[in-house]
C-alpha positions as CSV (number, residue, x, y, z in Angstrom):
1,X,17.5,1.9,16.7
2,X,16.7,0.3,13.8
3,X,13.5,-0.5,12.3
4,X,12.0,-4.0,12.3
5,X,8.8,-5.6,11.4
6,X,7.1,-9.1,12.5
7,X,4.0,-10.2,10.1
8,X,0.7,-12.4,11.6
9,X,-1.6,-13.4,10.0
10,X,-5.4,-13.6,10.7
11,X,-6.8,-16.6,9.0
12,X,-5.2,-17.4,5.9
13,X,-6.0,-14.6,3.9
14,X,-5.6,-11.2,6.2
15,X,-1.6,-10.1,7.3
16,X,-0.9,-7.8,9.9
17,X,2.4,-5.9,9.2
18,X,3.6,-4.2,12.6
19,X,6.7,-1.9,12.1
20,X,8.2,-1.0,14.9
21,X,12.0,0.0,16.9
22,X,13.6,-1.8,19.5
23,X,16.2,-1.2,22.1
24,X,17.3,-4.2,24.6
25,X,16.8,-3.6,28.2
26,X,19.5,-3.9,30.9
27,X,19.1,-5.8,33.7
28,X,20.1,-4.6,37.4
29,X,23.2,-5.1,38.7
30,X,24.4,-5.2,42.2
31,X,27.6,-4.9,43.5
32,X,29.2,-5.9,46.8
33,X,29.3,-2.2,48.4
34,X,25.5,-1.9,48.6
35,X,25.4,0.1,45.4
36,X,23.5,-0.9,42.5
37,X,22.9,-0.1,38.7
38,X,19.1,-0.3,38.8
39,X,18.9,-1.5,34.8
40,X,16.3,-0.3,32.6
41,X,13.8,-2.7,30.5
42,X,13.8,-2.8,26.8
43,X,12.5,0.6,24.2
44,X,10.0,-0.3,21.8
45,X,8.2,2.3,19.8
46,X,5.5,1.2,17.4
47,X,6.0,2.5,14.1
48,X,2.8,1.7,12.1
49,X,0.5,-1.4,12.3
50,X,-0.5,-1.9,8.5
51,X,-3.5,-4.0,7.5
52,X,-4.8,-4.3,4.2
53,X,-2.3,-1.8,3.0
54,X,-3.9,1.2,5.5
55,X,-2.1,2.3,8.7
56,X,-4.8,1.0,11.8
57,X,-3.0,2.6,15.1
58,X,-4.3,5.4,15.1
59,X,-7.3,3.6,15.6
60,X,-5.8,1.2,18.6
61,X,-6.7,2.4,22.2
62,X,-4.1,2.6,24.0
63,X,-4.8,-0.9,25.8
64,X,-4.3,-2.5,22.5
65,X,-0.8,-0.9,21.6
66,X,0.6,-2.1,25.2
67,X,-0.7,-5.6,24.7
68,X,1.1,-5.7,21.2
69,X,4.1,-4.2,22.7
70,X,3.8,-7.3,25.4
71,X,4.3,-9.3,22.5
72,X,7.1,-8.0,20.7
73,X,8.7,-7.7,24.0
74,X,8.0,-11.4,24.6
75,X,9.3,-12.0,20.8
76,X,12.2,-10.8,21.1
77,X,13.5,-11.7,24.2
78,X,12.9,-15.1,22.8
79,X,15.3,-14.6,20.2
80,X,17.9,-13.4,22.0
C-alpha cells in the first residue's frame, strides 16, 4: 500500500490533511458448481489526520475515524 492523502477544507481558512493507505476490495464471485470466492471489501488504515499542523486522531472516538473511513471508501470507489 501506498500512502495517500485527500485535503478538506473547513471554511476558507482551516485544511484538514487526512493521510492514510488503501487497498481495493474484491468483490464475490460465484461460479456454476455452487462454489464461491466470497470477496473481501477494501483496506484502509488512517495514517494521521493533521489540522493546523498537529496530528488530531488520537483525539477522534472511534465513531469518528469509521465515518471518515466511510468517506474515503466512498472517494475512492468513485474514482475508480
Amino acid at each position: 500500500m501506498k500512502e495517500q492523502n485527500i485535503t478538506s477544507w473547513i471554511g476558507d481558512d482551516l485544511a484538514v490533511d487526512v493521510y492514510f493507505d488503501y487497498t481495493a476490495g474484491e468483490p464475490p464471485v460465484y461460479y456454476p458448481n455452487d462454489k464461491a470466492h466470497p470477496g473481501f471489501g477494501p483496506e484502509i488504515i488512517i495514517n494521521r489526520i493533521i489540522v493546523n499542523n498537529s496530528d488530531i486522531l488520537d483525539c477522534l472516538t472511534q465513531k469518528v475515524i469509521d465515518k471518515i473511513e466511510d468517506e474515503i471508501d466512498e472517494y475512492m470507489s468513485q474514482s475508480d
